[in-house]
Z-matrix of the N, CA and C atoms (Angstrom, degrees):
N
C 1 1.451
C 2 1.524 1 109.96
N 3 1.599 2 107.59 1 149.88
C 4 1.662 3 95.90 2 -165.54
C 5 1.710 4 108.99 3 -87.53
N 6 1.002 5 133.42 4 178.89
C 7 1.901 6 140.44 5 -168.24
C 8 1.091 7 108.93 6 -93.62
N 9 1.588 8 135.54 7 162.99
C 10 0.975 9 118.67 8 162.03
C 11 1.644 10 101.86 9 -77.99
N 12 0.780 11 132.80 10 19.96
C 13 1.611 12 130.13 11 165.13
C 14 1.318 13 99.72 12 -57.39
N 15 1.562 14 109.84 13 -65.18
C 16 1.541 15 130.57 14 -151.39
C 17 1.680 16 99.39 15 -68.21
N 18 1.288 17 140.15 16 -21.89
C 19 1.128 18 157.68 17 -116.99
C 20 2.152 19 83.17 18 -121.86
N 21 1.300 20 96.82 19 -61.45
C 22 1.455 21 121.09 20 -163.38
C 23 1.796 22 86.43 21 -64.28
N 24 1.276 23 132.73 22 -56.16
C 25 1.123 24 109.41 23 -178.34
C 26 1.602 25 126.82 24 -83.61
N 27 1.321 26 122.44 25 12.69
C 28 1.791 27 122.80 26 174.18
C 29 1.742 28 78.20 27 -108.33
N 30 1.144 29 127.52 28 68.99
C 31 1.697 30 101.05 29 127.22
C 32 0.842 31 145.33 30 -101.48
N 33 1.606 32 108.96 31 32.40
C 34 1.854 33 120.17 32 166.99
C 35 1.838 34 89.31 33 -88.98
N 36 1.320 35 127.76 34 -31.61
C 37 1.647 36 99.98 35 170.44
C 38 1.372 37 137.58 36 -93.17
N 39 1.478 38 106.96 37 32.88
C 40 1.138 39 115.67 38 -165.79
C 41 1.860 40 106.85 39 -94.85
N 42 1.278 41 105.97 40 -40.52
C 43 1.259 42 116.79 41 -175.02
C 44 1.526 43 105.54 42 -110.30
N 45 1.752 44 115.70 43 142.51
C 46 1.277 45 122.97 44 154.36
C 47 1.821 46 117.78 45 31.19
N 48 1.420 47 105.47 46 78.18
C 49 1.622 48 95.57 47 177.85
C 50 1.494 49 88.27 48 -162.26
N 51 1.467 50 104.67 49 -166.68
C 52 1.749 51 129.56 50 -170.48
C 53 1.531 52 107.32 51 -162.20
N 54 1.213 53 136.07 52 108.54
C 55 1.390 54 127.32 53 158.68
C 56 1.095 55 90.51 54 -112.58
N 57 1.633 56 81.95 55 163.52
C 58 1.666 57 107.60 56 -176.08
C 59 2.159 58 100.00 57 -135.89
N 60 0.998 59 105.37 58 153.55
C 61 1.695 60 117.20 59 -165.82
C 62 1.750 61 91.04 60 -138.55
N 63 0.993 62 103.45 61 110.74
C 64 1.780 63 122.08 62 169.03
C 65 1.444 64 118.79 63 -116.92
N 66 1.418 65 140.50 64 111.54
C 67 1.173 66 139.83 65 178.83
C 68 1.938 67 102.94 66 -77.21
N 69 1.700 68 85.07 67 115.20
C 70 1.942 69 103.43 68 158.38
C 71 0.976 70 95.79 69 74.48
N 72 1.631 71 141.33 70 47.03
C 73 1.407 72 135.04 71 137.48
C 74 1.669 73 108.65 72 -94.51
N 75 1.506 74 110.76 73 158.17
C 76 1.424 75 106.50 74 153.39
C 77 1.695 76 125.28 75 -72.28
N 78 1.018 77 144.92 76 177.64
C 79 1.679 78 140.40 77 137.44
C 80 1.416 79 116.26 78 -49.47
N 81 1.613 80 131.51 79 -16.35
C 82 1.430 81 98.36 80 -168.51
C 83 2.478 82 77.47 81 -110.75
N 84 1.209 83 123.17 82 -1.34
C 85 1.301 84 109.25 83 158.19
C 86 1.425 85 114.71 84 -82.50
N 87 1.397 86 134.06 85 -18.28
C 88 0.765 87 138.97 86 172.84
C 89 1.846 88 118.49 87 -71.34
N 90 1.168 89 136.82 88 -13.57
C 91 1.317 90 162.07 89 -163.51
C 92 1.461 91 94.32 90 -121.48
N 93 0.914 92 140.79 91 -60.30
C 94 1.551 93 143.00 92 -178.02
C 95 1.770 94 103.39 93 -69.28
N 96 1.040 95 99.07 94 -29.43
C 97 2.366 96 84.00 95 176.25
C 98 1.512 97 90.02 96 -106.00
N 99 1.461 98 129.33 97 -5.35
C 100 1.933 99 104.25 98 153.49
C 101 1.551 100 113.27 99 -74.33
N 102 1.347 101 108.93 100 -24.75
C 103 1.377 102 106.06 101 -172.21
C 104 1.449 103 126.07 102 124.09
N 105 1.274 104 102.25 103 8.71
C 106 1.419 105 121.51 104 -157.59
C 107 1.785 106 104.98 105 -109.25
N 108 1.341 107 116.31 106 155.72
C 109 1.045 108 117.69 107 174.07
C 110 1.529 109 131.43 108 -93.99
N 111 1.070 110 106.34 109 65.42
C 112 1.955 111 117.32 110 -171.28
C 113 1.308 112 109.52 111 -19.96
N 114 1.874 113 143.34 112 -29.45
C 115 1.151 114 112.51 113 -176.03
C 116 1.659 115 108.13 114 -92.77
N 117 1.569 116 94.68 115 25.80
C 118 1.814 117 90.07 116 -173.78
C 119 1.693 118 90.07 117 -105.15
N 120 1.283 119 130.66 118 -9.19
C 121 1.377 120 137.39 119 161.46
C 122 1.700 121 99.86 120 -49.63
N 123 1.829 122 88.52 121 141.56
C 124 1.688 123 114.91 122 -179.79
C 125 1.214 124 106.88 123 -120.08
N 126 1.657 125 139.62 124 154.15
C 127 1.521 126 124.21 125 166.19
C 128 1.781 127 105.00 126 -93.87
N 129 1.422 128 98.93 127 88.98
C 130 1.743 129 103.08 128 171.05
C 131 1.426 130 110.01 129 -61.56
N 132 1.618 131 102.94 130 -179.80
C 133 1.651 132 115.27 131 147.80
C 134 1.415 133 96.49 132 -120.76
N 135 1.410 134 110.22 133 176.08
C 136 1.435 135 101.33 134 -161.88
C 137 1.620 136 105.31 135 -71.33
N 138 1.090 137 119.56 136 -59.98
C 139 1.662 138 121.72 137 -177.11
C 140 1.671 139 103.83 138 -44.83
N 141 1.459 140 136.22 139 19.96
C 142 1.557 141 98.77 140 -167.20
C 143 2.285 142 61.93 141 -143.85
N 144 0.993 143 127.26 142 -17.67
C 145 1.372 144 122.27 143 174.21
C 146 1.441 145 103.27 144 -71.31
N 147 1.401 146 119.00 145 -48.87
C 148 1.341 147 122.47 146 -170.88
C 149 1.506 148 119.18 147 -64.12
N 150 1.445 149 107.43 148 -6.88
C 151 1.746 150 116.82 149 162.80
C 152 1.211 151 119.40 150 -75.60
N 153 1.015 152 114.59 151 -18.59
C 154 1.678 153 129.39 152 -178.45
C 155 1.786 154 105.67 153 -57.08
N 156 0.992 155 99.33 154 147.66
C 157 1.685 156 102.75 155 -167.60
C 158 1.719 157 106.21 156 -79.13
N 159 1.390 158 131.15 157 87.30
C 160 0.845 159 109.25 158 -178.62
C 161 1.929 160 110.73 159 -136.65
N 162 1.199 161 124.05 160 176.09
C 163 1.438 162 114.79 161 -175.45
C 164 1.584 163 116.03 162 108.50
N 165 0.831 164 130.20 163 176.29
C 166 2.250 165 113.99 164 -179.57
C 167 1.533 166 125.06 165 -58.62
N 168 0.909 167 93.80 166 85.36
C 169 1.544 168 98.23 167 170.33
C 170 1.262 169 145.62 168 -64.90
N 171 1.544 170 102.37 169 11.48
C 172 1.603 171 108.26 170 -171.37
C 173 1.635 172 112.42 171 109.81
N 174 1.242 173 105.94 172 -61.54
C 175 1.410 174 128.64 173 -177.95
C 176 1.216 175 129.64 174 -112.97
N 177 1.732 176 100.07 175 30.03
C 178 1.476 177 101.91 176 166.64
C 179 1.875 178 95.54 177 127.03
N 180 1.338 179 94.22 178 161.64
C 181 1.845 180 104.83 179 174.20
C 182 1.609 181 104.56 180 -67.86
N 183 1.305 182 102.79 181 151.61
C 184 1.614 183 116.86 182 170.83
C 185 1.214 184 113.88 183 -161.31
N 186 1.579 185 113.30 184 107.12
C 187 1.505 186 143.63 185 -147.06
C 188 1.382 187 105.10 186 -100.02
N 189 1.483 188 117.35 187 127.05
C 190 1.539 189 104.57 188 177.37
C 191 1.656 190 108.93 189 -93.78
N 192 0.784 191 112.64 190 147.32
C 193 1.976 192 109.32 191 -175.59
C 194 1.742 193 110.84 192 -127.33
N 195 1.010 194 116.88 193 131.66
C 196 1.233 195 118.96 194 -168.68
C 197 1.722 196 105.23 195 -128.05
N 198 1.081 197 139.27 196 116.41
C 199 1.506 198 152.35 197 178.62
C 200 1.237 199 125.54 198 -110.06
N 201 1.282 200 114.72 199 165.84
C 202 1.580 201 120.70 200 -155.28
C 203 1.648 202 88.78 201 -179.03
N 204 1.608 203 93.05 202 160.02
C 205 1.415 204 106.29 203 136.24
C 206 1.388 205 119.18 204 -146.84
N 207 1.362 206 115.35 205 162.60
C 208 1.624 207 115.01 206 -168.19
C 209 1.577 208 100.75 207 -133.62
N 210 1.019 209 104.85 208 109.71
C 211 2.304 210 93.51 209 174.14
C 212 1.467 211 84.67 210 70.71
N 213 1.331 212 100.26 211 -155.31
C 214 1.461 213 114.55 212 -151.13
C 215 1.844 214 105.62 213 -80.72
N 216 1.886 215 116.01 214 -12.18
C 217 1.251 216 117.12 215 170.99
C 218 1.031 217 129.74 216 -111.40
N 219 1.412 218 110.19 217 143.20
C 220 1.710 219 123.17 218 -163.58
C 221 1.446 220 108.33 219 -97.33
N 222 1.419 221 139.45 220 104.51
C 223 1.262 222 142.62 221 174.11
C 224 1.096 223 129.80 222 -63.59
N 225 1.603 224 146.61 223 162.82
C 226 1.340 225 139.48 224 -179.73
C 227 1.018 226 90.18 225 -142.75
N 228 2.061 227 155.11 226 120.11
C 229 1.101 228 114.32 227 139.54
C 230 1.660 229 102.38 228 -107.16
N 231 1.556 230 98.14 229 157.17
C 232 1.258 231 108.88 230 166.09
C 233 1.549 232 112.60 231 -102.55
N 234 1.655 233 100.92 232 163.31
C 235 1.556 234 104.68 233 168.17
C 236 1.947 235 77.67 234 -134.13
N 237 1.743 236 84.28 235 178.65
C 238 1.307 237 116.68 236 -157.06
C 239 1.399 238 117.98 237 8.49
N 240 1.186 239 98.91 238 80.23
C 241 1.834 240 103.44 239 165.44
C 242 1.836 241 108.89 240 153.82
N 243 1.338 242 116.73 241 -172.69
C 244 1.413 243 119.85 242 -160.07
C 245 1.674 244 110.12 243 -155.82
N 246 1.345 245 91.26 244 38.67
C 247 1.654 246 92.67 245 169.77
C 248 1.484 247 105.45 246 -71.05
N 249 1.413 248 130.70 247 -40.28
C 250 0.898 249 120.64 248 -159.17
C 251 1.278 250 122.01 249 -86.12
N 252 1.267 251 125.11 250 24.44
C 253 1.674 252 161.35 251 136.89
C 254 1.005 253 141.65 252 -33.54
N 255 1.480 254 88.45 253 -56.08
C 256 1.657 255 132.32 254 -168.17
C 257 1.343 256 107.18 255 -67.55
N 258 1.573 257 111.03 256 138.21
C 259 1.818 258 116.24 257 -163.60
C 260 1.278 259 92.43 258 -85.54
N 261 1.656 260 145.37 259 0.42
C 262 1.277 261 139.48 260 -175.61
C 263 1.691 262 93.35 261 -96.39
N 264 1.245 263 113.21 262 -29.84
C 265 1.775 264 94.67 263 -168.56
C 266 1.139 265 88.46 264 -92.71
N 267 1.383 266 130.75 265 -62.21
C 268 1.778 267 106.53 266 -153.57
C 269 1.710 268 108.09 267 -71.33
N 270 1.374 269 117.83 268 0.75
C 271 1.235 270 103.63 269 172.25
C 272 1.867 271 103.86 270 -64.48
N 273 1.280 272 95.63 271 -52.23
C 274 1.943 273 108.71 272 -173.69
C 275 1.697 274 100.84 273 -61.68
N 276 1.384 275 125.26 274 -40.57
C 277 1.900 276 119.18 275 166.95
C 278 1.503 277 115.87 276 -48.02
N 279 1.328 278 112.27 277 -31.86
C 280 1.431 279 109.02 278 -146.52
C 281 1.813 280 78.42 279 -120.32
N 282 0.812 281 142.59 280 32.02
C 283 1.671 282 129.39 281 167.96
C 284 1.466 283 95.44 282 -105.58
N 285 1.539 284 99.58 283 135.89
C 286 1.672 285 125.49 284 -170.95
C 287 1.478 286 101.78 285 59.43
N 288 0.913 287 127.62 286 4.55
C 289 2.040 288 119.55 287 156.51
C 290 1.539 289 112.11 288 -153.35
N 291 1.292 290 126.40 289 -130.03
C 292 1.405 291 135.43 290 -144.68
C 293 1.493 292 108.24 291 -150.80
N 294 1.233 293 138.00 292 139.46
C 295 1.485 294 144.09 293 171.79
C 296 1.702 295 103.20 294 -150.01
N 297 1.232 296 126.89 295 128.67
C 298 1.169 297 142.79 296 87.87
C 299 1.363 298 145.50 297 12.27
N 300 1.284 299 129.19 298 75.74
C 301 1.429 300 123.80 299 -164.32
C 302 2.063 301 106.35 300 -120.55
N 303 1.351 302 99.96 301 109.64
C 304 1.337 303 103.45 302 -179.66
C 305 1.651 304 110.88 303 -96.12
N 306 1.197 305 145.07 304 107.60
C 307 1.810 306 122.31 305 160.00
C 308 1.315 307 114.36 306 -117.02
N 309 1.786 308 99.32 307 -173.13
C 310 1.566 309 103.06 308 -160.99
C 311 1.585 310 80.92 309 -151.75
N 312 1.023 311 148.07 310 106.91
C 313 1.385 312 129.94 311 154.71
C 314 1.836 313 103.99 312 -122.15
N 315 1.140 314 103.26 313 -159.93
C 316 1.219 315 101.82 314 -170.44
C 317 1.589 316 121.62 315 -66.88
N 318 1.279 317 139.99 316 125.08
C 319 1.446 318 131.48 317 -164.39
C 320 1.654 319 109.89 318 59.46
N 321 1.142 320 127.03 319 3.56
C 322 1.330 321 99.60 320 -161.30
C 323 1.717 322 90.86 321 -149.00
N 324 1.363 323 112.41 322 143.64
C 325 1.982 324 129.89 323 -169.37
C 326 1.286 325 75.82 324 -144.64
N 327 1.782 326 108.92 325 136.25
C 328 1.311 327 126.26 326 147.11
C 329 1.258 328 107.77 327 -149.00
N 330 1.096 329 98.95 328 134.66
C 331 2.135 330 115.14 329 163.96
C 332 1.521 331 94.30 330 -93.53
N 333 1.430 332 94.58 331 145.24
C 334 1.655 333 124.39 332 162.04
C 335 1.191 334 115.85 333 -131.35
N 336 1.676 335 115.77 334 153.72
C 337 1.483 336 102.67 335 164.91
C 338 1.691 337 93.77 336 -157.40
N 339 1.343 338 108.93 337 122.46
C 340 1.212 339 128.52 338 -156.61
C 341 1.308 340 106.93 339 -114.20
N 342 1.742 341 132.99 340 151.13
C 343 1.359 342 120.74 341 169.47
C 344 1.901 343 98.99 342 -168.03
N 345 1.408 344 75.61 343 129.39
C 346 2.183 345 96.89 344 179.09
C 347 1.666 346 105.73 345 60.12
N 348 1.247 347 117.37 346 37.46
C 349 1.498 348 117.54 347 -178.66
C 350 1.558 349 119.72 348 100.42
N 351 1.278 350 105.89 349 0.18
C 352 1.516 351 105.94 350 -171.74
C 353 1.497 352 122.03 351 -150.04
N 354 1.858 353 105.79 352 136.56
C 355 1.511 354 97.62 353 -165.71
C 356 1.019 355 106.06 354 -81.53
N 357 1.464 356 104.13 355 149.61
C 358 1.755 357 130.48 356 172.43
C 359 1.435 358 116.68 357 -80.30
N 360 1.093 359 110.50 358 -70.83
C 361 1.260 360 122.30 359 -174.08
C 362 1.657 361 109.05 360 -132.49
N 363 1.170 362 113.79 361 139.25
C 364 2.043 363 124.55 362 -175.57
C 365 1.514 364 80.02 363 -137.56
N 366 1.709 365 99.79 364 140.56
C 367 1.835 366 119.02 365 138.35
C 368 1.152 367 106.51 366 -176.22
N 369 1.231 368 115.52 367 175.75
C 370 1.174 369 119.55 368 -177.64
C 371 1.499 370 108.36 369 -138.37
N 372 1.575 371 99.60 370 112.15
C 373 1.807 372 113.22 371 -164.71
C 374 1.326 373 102.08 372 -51.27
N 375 1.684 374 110.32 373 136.50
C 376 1.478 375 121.14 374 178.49
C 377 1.146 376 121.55 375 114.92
N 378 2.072 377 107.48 376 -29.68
C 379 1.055 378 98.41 377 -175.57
C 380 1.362 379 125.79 378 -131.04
N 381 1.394 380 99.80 379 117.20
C 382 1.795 381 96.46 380 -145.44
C 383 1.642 382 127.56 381 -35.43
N 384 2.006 383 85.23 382 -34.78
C 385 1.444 384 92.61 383 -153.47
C 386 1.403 385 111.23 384 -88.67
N 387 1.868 386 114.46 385 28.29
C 388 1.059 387 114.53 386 153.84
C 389 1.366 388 127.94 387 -136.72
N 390 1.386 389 102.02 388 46.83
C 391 1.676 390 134.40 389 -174.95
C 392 1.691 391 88.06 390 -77.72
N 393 1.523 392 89.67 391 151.21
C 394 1.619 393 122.02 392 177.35
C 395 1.406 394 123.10 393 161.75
N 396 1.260 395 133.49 394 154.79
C 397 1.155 396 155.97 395 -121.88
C 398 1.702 397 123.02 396 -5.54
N 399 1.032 398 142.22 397 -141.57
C 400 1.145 399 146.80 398 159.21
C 401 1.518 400 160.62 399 -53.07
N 402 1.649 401 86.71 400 -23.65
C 403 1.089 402 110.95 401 156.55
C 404 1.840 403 137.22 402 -89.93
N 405 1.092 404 95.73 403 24.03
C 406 1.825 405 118.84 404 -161.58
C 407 1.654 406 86.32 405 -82.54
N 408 1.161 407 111.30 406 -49.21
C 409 1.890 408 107.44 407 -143.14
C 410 1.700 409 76.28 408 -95.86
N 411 0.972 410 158.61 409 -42.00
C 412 1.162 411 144.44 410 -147.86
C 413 2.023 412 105.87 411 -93.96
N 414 1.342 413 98.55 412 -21.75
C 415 1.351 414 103.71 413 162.51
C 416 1.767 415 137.08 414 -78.92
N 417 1.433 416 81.56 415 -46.97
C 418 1.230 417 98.53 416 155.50
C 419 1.857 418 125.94 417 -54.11
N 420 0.791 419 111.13 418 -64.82
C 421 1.687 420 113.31 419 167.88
C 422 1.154 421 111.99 420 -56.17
N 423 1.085 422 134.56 421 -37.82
C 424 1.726 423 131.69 422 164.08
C 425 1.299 424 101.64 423 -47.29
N 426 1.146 425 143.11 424 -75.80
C 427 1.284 426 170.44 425 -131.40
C 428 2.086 427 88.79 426 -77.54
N 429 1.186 428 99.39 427 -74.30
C 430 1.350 429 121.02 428 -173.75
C 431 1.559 430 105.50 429 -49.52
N 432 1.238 431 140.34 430 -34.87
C 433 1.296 432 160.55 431 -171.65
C 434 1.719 433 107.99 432 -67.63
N 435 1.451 434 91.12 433 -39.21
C 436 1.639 435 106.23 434 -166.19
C 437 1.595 436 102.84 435 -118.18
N 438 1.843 437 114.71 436 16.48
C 439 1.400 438 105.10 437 166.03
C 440 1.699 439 123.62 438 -54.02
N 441 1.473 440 88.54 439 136.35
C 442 1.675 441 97.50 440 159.71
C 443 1.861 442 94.64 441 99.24
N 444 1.578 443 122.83 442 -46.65
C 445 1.303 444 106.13 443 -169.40
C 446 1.440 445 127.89 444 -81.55
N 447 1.304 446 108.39 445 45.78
C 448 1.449 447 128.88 446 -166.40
C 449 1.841 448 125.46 447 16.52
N 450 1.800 449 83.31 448 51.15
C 451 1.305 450 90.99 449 -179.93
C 452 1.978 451 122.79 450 -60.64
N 453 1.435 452 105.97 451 -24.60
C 454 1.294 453 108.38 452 -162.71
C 455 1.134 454 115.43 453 77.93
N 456 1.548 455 112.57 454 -147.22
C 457 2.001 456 112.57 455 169.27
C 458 1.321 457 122.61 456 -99.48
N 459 1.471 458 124.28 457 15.95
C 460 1.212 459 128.80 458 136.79
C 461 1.722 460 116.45 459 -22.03
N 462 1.196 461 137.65 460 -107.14
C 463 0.899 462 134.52 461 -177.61
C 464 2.085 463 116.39 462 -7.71
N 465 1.692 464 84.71 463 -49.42
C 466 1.968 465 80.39 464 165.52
C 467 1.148 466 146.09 465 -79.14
N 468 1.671 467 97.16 466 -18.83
C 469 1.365 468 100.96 467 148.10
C 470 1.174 469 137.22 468 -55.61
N 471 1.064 470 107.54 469 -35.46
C 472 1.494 471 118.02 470 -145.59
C 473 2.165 472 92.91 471 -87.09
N 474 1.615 473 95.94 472 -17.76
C 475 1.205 474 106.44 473 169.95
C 476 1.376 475 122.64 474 -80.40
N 477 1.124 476 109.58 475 -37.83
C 478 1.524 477 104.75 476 162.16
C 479 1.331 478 131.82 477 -83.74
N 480 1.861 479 120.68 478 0.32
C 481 1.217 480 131.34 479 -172.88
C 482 1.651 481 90.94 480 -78.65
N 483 1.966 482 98.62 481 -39.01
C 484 1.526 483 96.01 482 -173.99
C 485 1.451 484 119.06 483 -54.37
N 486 1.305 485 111.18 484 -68.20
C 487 1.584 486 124.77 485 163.05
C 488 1.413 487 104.42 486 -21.58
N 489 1.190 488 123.65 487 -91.42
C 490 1.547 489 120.43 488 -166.97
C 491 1.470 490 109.06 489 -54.93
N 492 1.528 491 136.39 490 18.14
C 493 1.183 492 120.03 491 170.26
C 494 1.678 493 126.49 492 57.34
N 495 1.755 494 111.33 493 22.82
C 496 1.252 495 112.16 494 -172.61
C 497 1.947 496 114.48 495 -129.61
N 498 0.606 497 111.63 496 157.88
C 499 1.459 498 119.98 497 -176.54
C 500 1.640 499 100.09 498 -108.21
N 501 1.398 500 124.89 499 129.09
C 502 1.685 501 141.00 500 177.64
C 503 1.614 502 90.11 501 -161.83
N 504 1.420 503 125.82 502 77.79
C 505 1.617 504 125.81 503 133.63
C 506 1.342 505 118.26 504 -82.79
N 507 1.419 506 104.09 505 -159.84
C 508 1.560 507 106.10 506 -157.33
C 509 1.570 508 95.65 507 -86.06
N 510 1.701 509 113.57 508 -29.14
C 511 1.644 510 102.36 509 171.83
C 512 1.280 511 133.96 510 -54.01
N 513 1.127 512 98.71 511 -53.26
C 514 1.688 513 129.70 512 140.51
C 515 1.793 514 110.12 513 2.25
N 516 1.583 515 85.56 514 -97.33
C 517 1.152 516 108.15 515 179.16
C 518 1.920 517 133.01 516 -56.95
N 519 1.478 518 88.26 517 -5.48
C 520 1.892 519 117.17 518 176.27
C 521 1.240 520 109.66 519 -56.12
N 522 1.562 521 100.25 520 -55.07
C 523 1.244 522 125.96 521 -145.39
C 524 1.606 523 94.53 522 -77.48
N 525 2.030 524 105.24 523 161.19
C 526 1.301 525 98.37 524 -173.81
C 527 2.042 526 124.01 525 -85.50
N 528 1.577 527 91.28 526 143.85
C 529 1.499 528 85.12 527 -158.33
C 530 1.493 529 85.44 528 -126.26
N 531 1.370 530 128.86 529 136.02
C 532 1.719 531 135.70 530 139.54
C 533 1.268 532 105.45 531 6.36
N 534 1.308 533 138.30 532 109.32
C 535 1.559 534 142.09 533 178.33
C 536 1.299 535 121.35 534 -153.76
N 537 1.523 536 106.24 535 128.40
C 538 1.519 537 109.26 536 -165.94
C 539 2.024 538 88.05 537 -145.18
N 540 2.218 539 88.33 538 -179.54
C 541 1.587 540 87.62 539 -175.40
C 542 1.475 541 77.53 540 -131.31
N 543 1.806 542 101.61 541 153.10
C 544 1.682 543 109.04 542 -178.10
C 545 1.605 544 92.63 543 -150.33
N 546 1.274 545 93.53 544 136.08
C 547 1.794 546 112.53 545 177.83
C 548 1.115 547 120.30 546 -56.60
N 549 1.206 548 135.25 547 123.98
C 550 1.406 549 111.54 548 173.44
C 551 1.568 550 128.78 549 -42.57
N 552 1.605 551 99.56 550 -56.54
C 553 1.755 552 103.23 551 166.36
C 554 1.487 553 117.77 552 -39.61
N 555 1.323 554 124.23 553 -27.59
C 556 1.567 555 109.97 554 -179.30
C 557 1.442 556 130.28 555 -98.83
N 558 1.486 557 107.17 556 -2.32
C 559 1.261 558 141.36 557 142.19
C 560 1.628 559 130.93 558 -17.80
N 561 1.045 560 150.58 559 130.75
C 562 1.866 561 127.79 560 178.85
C 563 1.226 562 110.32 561 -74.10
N 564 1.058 563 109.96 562 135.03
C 565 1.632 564 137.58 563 -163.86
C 566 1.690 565 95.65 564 -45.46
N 567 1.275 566 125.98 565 139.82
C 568 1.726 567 145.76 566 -163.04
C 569 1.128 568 103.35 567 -143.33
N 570 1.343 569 127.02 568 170.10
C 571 1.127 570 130.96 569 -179.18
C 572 1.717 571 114.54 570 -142.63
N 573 2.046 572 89.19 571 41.39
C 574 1.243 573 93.63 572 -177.63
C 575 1.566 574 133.44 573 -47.92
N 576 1.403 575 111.23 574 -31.21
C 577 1.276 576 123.15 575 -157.13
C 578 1.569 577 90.59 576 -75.70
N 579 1.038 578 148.25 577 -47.96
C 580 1.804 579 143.36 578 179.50
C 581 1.159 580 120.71 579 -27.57
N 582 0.950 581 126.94 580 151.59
C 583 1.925 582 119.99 581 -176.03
C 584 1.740 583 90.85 582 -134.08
N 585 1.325 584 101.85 583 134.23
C 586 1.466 585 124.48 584 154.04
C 587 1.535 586 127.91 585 -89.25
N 588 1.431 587 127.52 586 97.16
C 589 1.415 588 120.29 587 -177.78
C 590 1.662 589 90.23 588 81.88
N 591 0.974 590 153.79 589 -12.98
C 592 1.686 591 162.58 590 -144.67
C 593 1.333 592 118.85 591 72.96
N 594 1.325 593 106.80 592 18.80
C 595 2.190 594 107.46 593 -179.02
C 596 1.356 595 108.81 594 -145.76
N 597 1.309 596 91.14 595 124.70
C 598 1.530 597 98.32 596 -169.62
C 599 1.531 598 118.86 597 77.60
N 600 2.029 599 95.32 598 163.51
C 601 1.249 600 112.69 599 174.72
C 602 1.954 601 107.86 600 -63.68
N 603 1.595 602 103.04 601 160.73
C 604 1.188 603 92.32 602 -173.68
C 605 1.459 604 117.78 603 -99.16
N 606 1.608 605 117.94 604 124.96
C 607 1.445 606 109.82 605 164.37
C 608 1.115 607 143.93 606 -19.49
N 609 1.436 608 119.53 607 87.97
C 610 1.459 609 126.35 608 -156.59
C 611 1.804 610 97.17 609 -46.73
N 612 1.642 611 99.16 610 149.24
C 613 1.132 612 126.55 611 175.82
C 614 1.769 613 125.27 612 85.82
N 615 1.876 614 95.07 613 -14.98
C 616 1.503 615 105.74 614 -176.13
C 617 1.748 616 102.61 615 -68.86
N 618 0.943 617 106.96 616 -27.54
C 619 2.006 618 94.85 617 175.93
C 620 1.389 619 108.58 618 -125.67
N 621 1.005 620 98.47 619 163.74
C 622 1.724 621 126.94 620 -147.90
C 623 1.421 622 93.11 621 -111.73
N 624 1.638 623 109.12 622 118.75
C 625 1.888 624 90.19 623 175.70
C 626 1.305 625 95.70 624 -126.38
N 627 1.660 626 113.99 625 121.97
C 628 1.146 627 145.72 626 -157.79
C 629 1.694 628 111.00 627 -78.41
């Protein structure tokens, strides 16, 4: 189980975000299946990305996304916003391999785990009644481990950083990485606005559209 050491350095997942973990893409393919235009990518550090105009603008969400890859996985994180959620992008991340989708937005934590176009496993820790596959009990105890110190989904990251064999802390994450801002509208079509049970986007495949 991870420390609160480990805890103290993910506080980029503590608050309001979405990464995504794709095996054997680059960062600028990784920006091109969110929807984004990779040669409009800059190599920030994090404090000089976070000037970038991003968050509600009047006319809609505008998500800053920052990419990498480390070992064999290529990272995305976003701040202010939840494209990377969306059953239209990680379907297009995860075609011909595998992604990982962690978020945190307001009221709402969901794990994903997606592979060759199609989700595996959706829930959202806490709540039973959208428990499924294998990764439920191992999230859950992460989670449970680090009750009360308002870790957020840190702790699950930090569980899947283990799993994937990769290191993304906040030093990590300092350093300069490929960084751009993308609209939500220009984004692949999601179906954020749907509610499952009333929280959250809905687990692809749970409704039938006639």
């Amino acid at each position: 189980m991870k420390t609160d050491a480990d805890m103290d350095s993910l506080r980029w997942a503590v608050a309001w975000m979405c990464v995504t973990f794709t095996r054997g893409l680059s960062p600028e393919e990784v920006f091109t299946r969110y929807g984004a235009d990779p040669e409009q990518a800059r190599l920030l550090e994090w404090d000089a990305a976070s000037d970038l105009p991003a968050g509600d603008s009047g006319d809609g969400m505008i998500s800053l996304l920052r990419s990498g890859r480390i070992g064999e996985w290529a990272f995305c994180v976003e701040e202010e916003g939840g494209i990377g959620f969306g059953e239209e992008t990680l379907a297009a991340l995860s075609r011909g391999t595998e992604t990982y989708s962690l978020a945190t937005t307001e009221g709402i934590d969901v794990f994903q785990y997606w592979r060759d176009g199609e989700c595996v496993e959706y829930f959202e820790p806490g709540k039973e009644h959208t428990r499924s596959g294998p990764w439920w009990d191992r999230v859950e105890a992460a989670l449970a481990a680090h009750e009360g110190e308002d870790a957020g989904m840190a702790p699950v990251v930090a569980l899947v950083l283990d799993h994937l064999g990769i290191a993304l802390d906040d030093a990590a994450l300092a350093r300069p990485w490929p960084s751009l801002t993308l609209a939500e509208d220009d984004a692949p079509s999601a179906p954020l606005g749907d509610t499952y049970a009333g929280e959250g986007p809905v687990p692809p495949g749970t409704v039938e559209i006639l």
